[in-house]
C-alpha positions in Angstrom: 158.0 210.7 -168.2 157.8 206.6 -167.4 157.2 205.8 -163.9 160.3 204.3 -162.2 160.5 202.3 -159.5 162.7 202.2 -157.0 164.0 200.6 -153.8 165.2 203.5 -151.4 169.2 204.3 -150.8 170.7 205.2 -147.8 168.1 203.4 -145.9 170.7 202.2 -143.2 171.7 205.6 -142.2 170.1 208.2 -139.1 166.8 207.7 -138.2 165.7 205.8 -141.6 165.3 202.6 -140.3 162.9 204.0 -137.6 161.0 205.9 -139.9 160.6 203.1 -142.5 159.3 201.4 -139.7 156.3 203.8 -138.6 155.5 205.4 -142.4 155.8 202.9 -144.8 152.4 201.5 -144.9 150.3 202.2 -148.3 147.9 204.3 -145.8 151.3 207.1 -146.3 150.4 206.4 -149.8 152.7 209.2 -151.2 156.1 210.4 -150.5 157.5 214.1 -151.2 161.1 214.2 -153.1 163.2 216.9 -152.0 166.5 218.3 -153.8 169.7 218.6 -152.1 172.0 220.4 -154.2 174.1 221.0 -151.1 174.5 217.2 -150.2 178.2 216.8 -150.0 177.8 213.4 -151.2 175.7 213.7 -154.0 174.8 216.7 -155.9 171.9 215.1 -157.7 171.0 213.8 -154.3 166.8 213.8 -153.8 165.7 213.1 -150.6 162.0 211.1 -150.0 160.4 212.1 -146.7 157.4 213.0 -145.4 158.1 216.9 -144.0 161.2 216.8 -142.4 161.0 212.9 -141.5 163.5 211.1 -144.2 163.1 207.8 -145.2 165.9 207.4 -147.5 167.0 208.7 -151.2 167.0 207.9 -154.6 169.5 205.8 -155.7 172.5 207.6 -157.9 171.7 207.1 -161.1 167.9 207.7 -160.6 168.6 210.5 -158.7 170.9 211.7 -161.8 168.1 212.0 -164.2 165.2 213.2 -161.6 167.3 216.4 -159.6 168.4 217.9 -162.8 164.2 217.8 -163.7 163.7 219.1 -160.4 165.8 221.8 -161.1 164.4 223.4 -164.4 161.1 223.5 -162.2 159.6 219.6 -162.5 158.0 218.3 -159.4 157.5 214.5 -158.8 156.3 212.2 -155.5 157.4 208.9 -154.6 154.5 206.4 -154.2 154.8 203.6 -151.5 154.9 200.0 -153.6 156.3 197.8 -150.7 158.1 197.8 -147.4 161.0 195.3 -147.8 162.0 193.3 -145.3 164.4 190.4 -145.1 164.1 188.1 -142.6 166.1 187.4 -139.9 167.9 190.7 -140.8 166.3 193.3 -138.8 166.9 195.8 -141.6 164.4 197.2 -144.1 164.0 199.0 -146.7 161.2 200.9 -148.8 160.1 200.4 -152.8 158.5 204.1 -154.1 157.6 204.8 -157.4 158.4 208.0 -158.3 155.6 209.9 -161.1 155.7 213.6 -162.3 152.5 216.1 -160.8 151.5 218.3 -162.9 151.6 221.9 -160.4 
């Protein structure tokens, strides 16, 4: 599969922009993706995170071609690219590209 990169959804949302904040630095160099089947808003939803600290999710339609891979048993990571920040919005976001392991 091509690498895609991404810029993170749902960044806005709970303790994102916090997180963002402390583990988006290319010393967390790699991100784990984590289905969601349950997620009432999304059943394709992946989350990226590190543990149980979210950062945000793949967009829709990303997240429509990855968590059906995820499913049938592929396993992927998001790698940082870039924090995105947008001055003088305090807001910010997170670039990943997500790449298929080979378990």
């Amino acid at each position: 599969m091509k690498k895609i990169s991404t810029k993170l959804a749902g960044v806005s949302f709970g303790d994102c922009q916090e997180n963002i904040r402390l583990y988006s630095y290319p010393s967390f160099s790699t991100y784990e993706l984590q289905r969601e089947a349950d997620n009432p808003n999304d059943v394709n939803a992946v989350r990226v995170g590190i543990d149980d600290v979210k950062l945000g999710y793949l967009p829709g339609p990303i997240a429509q071609i990855i968590g059906p891979m995820m499913d049938s048993g592929r396993t992927f990571i998001a790698e940082h690219v870039a924090l995105n920040e947008c001055p003088p919005h305090e807001t910010v976001g997170l670039t990943v590209k997500i790449i298929e392991t080979r378990k």
